[in-house]
N, C-alpha and C positions, 0 to 999 in steps of 0.2 A: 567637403564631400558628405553626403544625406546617405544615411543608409533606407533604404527602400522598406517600407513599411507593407503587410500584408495582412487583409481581415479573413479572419476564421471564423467561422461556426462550427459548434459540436456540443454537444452533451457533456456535461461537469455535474456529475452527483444530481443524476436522475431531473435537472433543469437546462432547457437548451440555453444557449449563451453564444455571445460574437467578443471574439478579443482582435485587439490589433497588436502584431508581433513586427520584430525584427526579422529577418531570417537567420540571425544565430543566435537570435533568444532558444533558449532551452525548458522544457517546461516548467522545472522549478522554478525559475527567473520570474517564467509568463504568471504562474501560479500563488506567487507569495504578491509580485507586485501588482497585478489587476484582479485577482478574486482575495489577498489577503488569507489565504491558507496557507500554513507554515507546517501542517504536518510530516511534507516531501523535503526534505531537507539534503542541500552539499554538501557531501561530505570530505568525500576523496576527488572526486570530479574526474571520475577515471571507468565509469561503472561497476567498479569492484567491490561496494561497500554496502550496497542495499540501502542506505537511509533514504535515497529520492525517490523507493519502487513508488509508481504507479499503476492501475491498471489501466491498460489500453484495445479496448474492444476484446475485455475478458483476459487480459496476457501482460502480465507482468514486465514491467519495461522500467530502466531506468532512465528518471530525469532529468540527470544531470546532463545523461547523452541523447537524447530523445529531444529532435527541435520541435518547435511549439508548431511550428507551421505544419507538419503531419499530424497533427489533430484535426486539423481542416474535416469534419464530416464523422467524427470519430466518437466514439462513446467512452469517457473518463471518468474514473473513479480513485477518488483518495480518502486516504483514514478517515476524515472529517466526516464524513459519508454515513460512516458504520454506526454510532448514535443517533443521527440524524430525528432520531422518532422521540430521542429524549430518553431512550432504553440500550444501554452498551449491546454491542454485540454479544453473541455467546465467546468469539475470540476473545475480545478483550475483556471478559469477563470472566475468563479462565486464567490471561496473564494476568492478572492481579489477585485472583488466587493462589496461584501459583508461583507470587513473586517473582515473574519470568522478567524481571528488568532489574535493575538499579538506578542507573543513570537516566535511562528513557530514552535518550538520544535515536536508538536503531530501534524502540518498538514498532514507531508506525509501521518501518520497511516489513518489521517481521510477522506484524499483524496481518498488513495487506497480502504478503504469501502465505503465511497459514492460511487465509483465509480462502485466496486461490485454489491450492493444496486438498482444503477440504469440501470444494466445489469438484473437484474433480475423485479425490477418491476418500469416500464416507470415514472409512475406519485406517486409516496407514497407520504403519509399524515405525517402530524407532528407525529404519534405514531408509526408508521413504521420508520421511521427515525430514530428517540430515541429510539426505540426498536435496530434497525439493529446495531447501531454507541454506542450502553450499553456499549460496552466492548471496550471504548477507553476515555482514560481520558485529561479532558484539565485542566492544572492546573489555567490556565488563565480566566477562565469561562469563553469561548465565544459561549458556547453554544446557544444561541437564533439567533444568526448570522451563525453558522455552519446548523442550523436547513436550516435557509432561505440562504444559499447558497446551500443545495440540493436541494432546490426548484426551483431557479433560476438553474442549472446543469439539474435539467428535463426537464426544458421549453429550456432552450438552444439545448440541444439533439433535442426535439421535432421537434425545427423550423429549426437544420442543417436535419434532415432526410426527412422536409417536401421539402427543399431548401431555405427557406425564411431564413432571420435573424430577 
């Protein structure tokens, strides 16, 4: 028995592209084994753990449960993305001031929703923060340090949009 094979096109990190999926290829799957990006990662396989977030036409999604084939037309963005110019984000450029990791395992997830986060609102507070980044777990507990590297990632944003550093 053949499982039915389906090509896609869509946008993966500001390049159009065509993959050929399963239909219960899941993005991660589609992601690690035909673009070789390993930042979205399995974790729990359950959506509950934030390591596979993606973004999907601006909106964070998991993809562990997110199948490949709704990409079909779609515009995707993963970690990989955010240096892309050879220059870290201001995110990741905060967590690793900030020591916001240990292990690393859950940074990407938590990268790519801060990052989210501070496309939608410039300056949030310690409870918008931990509100927005709920649904991403660090087994490492570095939460108090994740919290203040979004904070340092607003003020960074802040002062490249003003031009100052």
């Amino acid at each position: 028995m053949s499982t039915a094979v389906r090509t896609i096109n869509f946008t993966l990190n500001g390049t159009p592209v065509t993959a050929d999926v399963k239909a219960h290829h899941n993005v991660v799957e589609m992601l690690q084994t035909q673009f070789a990006l390993t930042g979205a990662r399995e974790s729990c396989g359950q959506g509950l753990c934030g390591c596979c977030t993606v973004l999907v036409d601006g909106r964070a999604v998991s993809g562990c449960l997110y199948l490949a084939v709704f990409l079909d037309g779609a515009d995707v963005v993963t970690v990989e993305s955010l240096a892309a110019s050879g220059r870290l984000d201001p995110v990741q450029e905060a967590f690793i001031e900030c020591g916001a990791f240990q292990c690393g395992y859950c940074t990407p997830g938590f990268i790519l929703m801060a990052k989210a986060l501070l496309e939608q609102t410039n300056d949030p507070d310690d409870e918008q923060i931990r509100d927005y980044l709920a649904g991403n777990l660090c087994r490492c507990a570095a939460y108090p340090e994740i919290v203040n590297a979004v904070k340092l990632a607003a003020r960074k944003n802040k002062a490249g949009s003003t031009g100052s550093s």
